[in-house]
Backbone as a chain_set.jsonl record, in Angstrom:
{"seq": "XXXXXXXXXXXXXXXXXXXXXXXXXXXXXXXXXXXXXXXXXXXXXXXXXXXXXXXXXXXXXXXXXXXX", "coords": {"N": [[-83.439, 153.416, -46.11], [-85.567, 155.087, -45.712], [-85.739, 154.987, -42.901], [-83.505, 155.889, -42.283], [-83.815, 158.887, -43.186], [-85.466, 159.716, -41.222], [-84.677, 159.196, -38.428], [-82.279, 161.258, -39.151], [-83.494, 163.465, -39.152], [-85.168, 163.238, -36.768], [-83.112, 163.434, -35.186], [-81.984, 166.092, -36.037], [-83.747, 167.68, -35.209], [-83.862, 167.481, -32.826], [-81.029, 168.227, -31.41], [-81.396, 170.777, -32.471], [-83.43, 172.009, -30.993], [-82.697, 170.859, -28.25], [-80.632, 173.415, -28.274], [-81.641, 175.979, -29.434], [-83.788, 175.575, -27.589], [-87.986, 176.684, -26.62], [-87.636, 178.751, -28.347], [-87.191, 177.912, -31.007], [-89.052, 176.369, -31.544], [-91.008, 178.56, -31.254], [-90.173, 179.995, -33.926], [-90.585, 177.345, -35.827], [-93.285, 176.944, -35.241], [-94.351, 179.492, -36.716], [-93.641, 178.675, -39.841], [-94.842, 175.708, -39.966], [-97.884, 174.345, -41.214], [-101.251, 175.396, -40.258], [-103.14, 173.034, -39.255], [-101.103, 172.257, -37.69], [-100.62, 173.827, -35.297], [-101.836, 173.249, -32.697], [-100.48, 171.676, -31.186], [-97.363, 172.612, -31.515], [-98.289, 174.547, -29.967], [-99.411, 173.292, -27.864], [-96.915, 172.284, -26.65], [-94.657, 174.614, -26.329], [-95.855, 175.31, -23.784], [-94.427, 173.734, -21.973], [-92.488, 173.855, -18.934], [-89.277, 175.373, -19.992], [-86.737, 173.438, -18.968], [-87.682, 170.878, -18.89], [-88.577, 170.761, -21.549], [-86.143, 170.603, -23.333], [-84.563, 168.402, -22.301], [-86.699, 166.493, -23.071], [-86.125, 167.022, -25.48], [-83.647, 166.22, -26.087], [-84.014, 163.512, -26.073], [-85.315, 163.178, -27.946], [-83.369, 163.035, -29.731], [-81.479, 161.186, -29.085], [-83.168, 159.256, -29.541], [-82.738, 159.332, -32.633], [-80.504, 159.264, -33.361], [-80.057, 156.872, -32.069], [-81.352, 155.03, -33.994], [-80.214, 156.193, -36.361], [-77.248, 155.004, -35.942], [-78.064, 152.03, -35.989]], "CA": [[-83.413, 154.786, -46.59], [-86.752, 155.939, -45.029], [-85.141, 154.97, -41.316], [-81.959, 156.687, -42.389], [-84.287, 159.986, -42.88], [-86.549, 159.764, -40.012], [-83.396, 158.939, -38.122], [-81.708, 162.415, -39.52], [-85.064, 164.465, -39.219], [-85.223, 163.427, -35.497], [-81.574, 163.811, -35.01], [-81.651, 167.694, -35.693], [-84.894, 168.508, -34.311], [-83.923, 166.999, -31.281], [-80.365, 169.059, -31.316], [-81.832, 172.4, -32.719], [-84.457, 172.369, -29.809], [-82.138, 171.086, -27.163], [-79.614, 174.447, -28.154], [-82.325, 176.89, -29.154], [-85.194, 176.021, -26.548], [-88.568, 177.356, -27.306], [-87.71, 179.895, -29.609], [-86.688, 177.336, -32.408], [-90.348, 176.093, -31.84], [-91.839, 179.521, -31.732], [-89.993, 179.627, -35.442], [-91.199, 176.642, -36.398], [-94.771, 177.437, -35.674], [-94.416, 180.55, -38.084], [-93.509, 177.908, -40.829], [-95.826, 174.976, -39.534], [-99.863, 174.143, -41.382], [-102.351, 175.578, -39.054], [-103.578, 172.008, -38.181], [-99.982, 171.852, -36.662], [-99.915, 174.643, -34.112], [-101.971, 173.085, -31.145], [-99.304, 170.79, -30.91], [-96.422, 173.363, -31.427], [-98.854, 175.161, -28.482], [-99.035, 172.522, -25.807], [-94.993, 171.851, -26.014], [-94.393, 175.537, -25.876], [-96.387, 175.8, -22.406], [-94.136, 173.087, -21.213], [-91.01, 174.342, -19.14], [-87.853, 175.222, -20.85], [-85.552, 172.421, -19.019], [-88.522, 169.79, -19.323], [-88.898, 170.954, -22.828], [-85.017, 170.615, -23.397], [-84.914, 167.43, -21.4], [-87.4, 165.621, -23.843], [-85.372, 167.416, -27.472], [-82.201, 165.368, -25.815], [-84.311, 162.084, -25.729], [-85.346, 162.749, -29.649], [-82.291, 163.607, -30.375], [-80.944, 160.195, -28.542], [-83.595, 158.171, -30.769], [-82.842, 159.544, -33.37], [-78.669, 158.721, -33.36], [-80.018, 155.2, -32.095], [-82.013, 155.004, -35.433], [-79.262, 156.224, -37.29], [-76.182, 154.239, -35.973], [-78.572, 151.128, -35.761]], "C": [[-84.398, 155.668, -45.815], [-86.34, 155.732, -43.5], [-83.977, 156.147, -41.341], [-82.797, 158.326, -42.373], [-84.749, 160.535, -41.8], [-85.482, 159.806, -39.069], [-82.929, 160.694, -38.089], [-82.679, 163.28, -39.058], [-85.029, 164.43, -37.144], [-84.206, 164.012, -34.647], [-81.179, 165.498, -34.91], [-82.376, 168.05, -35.513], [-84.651, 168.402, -33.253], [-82.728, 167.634, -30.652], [-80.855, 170.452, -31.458], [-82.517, 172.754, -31.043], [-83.801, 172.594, -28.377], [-81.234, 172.903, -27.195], [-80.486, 175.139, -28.354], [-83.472, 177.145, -28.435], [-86.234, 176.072, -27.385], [-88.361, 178.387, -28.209], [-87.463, 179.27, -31.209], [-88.812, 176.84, -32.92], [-91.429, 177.416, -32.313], [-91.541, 179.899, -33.647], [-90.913, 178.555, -35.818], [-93.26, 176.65, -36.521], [-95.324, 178.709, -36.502], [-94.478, 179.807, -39.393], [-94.385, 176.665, -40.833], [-97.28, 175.215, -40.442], [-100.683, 174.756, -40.065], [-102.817, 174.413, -38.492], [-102.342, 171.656, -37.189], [-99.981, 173.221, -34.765], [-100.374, 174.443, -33.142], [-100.98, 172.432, -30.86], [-98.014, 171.602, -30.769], [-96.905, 174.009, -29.853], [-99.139, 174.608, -27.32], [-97.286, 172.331, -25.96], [-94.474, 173.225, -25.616], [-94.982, 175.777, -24.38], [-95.51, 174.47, -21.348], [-92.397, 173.911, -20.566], [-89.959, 174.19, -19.576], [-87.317, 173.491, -20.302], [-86.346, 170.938, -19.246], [-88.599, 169.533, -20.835], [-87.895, 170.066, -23.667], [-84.746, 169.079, -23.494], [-85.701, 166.322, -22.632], [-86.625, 165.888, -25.493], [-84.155, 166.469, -27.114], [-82.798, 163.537, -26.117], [-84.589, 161.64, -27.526], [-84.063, 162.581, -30.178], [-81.724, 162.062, -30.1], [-81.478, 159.058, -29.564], [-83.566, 158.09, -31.932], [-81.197, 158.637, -34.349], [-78.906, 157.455, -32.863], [-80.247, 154.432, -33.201], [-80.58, 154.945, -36.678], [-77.893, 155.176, -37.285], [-76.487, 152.315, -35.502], [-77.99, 149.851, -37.053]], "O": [[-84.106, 156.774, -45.359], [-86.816, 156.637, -42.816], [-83.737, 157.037, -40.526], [-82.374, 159.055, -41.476], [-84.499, 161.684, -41.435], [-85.356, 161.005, -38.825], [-83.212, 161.358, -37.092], [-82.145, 164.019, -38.231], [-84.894, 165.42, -36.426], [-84.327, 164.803, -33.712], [-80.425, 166.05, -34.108], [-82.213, 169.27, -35.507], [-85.161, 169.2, -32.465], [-82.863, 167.802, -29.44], [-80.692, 171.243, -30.53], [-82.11, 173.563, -30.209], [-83.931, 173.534, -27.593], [-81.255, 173.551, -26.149], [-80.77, 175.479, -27.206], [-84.112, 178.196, -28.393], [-86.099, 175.754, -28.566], [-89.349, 178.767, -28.838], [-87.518, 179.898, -32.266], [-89.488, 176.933, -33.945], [-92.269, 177.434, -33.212], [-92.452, 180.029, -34.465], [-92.056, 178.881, -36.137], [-94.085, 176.459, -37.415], [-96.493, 178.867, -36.854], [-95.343, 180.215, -40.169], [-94.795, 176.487, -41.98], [-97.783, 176.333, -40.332], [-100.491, 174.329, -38.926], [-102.996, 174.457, -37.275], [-102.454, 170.978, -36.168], [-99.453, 173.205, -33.654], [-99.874, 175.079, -32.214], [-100.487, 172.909, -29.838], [-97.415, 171.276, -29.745], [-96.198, 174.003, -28.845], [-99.16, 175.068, -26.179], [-96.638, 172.271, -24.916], [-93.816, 173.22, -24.576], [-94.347, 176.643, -23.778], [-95.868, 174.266, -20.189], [-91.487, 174.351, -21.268], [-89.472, 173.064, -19.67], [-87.458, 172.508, -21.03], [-85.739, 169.973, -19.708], [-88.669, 168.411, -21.335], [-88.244, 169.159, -24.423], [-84.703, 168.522, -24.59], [-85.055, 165.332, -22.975], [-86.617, 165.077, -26.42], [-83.678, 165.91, -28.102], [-82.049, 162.581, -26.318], [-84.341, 160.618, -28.167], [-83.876, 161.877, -31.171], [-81.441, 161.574, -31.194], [-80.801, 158.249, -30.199], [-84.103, 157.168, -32.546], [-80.992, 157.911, -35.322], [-77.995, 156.672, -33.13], [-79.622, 153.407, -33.475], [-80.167, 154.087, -37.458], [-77.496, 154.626, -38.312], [-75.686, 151.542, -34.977], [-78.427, 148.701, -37.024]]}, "num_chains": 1, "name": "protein.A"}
């Protein structure tokens, strides 16, 4: 059950990001704890297709997780 979430959770962070880029992150650091936003703030300084590039790989472990 707790794989099956984590799984799901990675699964559409890792889609959202790949299709909206930074700007899903700049959202999410509006909604984010303050101890979260250095972390929202080093991935935003990374370039878009690198950025992109790594949301495809969550997104990949995430659907490995899930159809595991």
């Amino acid at each position: 059950m707790l794989r099956k979430l984590l799984a799901l959770i990675l699964l559409g962070d890792g889609l959202i990001t790949v299709v909206w880029g930074p700007g899903f992150l700049r959202w999410q650091r509006e909604l984010a704890p303050r101890w979260y936003h250095p972390v929202l703030d080093g991935l935003l300084r990374w370039p878009s297709p690198l950025l992109r590039m790594g949301a495809a790989f969550e997104a990949l472990v995430g659907w490995w997780l899930l159809t595991r």
